[in-house]
C-alpha positions as CSV (number, residue, x, y, z in Angstrom):
1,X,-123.9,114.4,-36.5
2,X,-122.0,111.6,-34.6
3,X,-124.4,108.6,-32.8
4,X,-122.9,106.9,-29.7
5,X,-122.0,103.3,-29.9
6,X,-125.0,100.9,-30.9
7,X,-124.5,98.8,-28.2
8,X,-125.3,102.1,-25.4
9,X,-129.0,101.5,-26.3
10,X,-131.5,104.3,-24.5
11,X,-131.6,103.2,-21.1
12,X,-130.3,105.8,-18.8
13,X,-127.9,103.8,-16.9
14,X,-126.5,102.5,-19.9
15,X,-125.8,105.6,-21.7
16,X,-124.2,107.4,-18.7
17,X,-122.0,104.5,-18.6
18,X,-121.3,104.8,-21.9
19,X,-120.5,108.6,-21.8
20,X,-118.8,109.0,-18.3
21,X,-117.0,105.4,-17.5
22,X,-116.7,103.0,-20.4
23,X,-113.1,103.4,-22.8
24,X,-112.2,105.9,-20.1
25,X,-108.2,104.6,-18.9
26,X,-108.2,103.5,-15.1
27,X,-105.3,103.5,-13.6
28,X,-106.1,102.1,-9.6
29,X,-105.2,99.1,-9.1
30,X,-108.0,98.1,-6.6
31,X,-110.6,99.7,-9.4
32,X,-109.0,97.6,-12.1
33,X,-110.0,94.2,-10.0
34,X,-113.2,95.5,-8.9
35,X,-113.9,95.8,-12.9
36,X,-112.6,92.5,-13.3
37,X,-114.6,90.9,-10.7
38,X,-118.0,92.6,-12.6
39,X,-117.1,91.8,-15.8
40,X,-117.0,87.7,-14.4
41,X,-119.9,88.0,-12.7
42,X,-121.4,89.2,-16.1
43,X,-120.7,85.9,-17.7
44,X,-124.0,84.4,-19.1
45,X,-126.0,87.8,-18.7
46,X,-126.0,91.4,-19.9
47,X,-124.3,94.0,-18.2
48,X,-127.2,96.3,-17.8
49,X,-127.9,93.4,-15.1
50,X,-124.9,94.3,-13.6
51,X,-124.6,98.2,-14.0
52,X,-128.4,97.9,-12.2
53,X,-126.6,95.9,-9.2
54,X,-123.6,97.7,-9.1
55,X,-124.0,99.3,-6.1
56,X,-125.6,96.3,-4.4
57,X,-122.2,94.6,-5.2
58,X,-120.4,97.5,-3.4
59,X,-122.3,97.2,-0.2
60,X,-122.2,93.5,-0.2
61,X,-118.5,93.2,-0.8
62,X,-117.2,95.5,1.3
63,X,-116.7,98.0,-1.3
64,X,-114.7,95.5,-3.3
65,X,-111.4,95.8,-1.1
66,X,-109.6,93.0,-1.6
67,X,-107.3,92.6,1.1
68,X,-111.1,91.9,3.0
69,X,-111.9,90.0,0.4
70,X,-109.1,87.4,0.6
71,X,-109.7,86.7,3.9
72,X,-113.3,85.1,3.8
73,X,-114.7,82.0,3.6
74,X,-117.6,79.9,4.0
75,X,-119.8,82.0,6.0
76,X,-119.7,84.9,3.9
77,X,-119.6,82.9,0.8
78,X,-123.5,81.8,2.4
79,X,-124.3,85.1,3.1
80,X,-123.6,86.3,0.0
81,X,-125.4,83.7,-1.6
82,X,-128.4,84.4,0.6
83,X,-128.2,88.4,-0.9
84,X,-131.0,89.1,-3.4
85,X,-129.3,92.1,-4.6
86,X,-126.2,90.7,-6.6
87,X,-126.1,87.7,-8.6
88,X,-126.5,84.9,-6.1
89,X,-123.5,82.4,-8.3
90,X,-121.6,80.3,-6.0
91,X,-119.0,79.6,-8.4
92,X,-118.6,83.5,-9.3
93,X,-118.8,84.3,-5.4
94,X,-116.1,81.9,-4.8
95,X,-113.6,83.0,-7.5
96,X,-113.9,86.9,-6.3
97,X,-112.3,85.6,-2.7
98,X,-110.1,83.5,-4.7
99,X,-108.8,86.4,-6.8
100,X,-108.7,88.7,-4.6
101,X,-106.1,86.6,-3.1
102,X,-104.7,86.1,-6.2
103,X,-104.9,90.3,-6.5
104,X,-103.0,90.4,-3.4
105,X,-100.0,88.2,-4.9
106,X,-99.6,90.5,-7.8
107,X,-100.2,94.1,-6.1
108,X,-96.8,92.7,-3.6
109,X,-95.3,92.1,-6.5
110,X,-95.2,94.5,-9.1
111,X,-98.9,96.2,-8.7
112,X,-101.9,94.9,-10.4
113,X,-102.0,98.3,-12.5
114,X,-98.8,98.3,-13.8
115,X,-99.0,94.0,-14.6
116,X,-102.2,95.2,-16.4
117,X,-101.1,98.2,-18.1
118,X,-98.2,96.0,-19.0
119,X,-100.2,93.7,-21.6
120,X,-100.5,97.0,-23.7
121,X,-97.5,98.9,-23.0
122,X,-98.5,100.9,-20.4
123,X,-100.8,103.0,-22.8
124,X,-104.5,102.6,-25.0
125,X,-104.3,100.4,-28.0
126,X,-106.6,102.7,-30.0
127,X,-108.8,101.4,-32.2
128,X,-110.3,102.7,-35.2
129,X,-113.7,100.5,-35.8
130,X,-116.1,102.2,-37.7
131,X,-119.1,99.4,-37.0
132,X,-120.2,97.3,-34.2
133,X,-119.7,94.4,-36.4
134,X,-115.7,94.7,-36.5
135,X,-115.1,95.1,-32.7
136,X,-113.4,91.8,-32.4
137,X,-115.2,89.4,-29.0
138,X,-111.3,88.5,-28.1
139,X,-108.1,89.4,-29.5
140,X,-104.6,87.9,-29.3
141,X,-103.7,89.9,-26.5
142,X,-106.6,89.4,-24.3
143,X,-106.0,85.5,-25.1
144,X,-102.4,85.9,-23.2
145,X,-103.8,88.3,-20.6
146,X,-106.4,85.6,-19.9
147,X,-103.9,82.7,-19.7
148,X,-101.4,84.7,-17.6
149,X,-104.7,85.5,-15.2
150,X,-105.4,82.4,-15.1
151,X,-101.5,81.0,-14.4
152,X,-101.3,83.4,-12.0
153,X,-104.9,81.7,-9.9
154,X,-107.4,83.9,-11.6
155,X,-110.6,82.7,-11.9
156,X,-113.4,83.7,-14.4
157,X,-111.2,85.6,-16.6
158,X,-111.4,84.0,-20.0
159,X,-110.4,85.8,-23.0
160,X,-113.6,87.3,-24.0
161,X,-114.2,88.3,-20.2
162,X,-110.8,89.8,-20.0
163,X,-111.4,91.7,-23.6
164,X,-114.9,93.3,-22.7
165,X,-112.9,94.0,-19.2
166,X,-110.2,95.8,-21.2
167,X,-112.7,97.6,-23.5
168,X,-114.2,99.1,-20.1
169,X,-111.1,99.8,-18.2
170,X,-109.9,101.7,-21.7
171,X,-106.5,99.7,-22.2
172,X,-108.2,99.2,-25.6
173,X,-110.4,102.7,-27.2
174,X,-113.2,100.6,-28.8
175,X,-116.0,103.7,-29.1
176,X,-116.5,103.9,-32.3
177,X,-114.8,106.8,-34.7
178,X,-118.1,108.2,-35.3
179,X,-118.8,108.0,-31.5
180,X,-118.3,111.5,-29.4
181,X,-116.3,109.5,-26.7
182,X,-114.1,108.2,-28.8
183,X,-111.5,111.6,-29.3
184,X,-113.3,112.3,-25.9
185,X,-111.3,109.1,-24.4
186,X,-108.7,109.7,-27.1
187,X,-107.4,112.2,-25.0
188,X,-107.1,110.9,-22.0
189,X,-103.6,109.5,-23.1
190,X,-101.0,109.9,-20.3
């Protein structure tokens, strides 16, 4: 019988995550920086505290469009800093207006998928880990991802950050062999 990834636990949340959205390739460019965004504001904390506030982040960024976004400042920065429902980080709140103008640079340029899906040619590394213990925090190509980001005004996109954001997004298949997902995400190959 295959077991789900150790790291899916038994909470509810987590495990539909786990079977319906993490490993599984996304290919919108607007979802790939909403995912990034999450995955900084996770920094320090686990992300069942952010799956759990997900939707609170929606509502209280505008559904994470970042061409709204890039145009606040201070006032929303305080408001957002007065909302109980999402981390309430000044620093974090402050980098998402600061990439998503950063977003906006690259999506005129070339698209934020496609500069994405670039760092591993355009399709899923796949992975064959059979333990937890061999999924690597970081790896040489989320260390160049994150130093590109951050050359390019990223903020809160270090290389572990930008490996666990990989992981989710599926540019990397890191379920486990003995995982279901993992042939399930498998063949989601273009």
């Amino acid at each position: 019988m295959q077991e789900r990834c150790g790291w899916a636990g038994r909470d509810p949340i987590y495990l539909d995550y786990h079977d319906t959205e993490w490993g599984v390739p996304e290919y919108d460019s607007r979802a790939l920086w909403e995912k990034l965004i999450l995955d900084g504001f996770q920094a320090g904390l686990s992300w069942i505290t952010i799956l759990k506030k997900r939707e609170n982040f929606r509502n209280a960024f505008q559904g994470f469009d970042p061409n709204i976004i890039a145009d606040w400042g201070s006032a929303e920065v305080m408001r957002l800093l007065a909302d109980p429902g999402i981390i309430r980080h000044r620093g974090k709140i402050e980098a998402t207006i600061t990439n998503a103008r950063a977003w906006q640079r690259v999506e005129a340029e070339q698209g934020f998928d496609r500069y994405c899906w670039s760092f591993v040619g355009g399709a899923p590394l796949q992975n064959r880990w059979t333990s937890l213990a061999e999924v690597p925090a970081q790896t040489e190509i989320s260390q160049q991802f994150s130093k590109d980001l951050k050359k390019r005004g990223f903020k809160f996109c270090g290389p572990t950050i930008v490996y666990a954001w990989m992981q989710a997004v599926g540019m990397v298949n890191d379920h486990l062999v003995g995982c279901p997902c993992h042939e399930k995400v498998k063949a989601h190959i273009p």
